[in-house]
C-alpha positions as CSV (number, residue, x, y, z in Angstrom):
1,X,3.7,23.7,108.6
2,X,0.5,21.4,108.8
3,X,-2.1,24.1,107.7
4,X,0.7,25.3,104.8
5,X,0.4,21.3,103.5
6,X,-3.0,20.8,104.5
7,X,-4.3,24.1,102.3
8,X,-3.3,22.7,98.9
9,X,-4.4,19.7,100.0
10,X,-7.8,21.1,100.6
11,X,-8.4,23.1,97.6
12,X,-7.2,19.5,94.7
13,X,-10.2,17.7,97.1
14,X,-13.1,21.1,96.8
15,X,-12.2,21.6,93.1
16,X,-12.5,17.6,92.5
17,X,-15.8,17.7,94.2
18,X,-17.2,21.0,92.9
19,X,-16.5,19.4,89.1
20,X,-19.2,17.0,89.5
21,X,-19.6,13.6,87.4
22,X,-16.7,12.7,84.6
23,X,-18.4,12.2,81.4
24,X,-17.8,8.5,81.6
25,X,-19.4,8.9,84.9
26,X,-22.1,11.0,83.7
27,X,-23.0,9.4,80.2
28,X,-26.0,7.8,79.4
29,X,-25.4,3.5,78.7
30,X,-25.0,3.4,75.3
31,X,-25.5,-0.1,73.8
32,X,-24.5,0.3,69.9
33,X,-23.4,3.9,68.9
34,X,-24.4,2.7,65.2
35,X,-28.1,2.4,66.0
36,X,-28.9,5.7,64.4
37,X,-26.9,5.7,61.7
38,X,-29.1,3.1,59.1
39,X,-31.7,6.0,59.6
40,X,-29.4,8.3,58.9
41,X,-28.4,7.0,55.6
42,X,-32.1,6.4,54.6
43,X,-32.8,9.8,55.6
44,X,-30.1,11.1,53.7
45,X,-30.8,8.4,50.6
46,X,-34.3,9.8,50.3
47,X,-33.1,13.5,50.3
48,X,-30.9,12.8,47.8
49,X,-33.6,11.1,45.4
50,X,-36.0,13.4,45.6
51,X,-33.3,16.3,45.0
52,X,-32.2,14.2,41.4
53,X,-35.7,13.8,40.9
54,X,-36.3,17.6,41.6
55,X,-33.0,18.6,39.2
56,X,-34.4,16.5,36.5
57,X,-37.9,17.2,36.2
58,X,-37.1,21.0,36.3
59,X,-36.1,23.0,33.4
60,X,-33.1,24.2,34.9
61,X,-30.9,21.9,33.2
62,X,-31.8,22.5,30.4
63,X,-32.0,26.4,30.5
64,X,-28.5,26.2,32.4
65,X,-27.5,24.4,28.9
66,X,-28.5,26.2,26.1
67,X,-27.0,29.1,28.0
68,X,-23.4,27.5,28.3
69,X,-23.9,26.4,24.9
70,X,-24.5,29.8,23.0
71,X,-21.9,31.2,25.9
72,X,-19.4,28.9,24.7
73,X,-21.0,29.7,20.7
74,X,-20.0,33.2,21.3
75,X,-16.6,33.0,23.0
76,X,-15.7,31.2,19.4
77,X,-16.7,33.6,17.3
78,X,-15.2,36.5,19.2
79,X,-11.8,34.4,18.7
80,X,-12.3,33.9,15.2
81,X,-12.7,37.1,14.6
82,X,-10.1,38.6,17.0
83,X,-7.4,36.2,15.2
């Protein structure tokens, strides 16, 4: 009856001690979890600048314009005519 308790017993304290380290355990000390996140938002503040500034020197906007415009200048007259 000992070794039939004593088994179970023995496999909770291996498995516990094969695991290893809990993450708390393991974790690096971590002071302020915010400390990269300022250069995050500069990083990702100077992407986004030179992105607009990209867009807007380009002549993509412009193309992408005209081509809506006589899209749209089109669409009208077909429904003028249709109607």
């Amino acid at each position: 009856m000992r070794l039939f308790l004593s088994l179970p017993v023995l496999v909770v304290v291996l498995s516990m001690v094969l695991e290893g380290s809990a993450p708390a355990q393991g974790a690096p000390d971590v002071s302020n979890p915010f400390d990269g996140l300022e250069e995050l938002g500069k990083t990702l503040e100077d992407n986004t600048r030179e992105f607009i500034n990209r867009i807007t020197q380009s002549e993509l906007p412009a193309k992408m314009w005209d081509w809506f415009s006589e899209t749209f200048r089109r669409v009208k007259e077909k429904l003028k005519i249709d109607s």
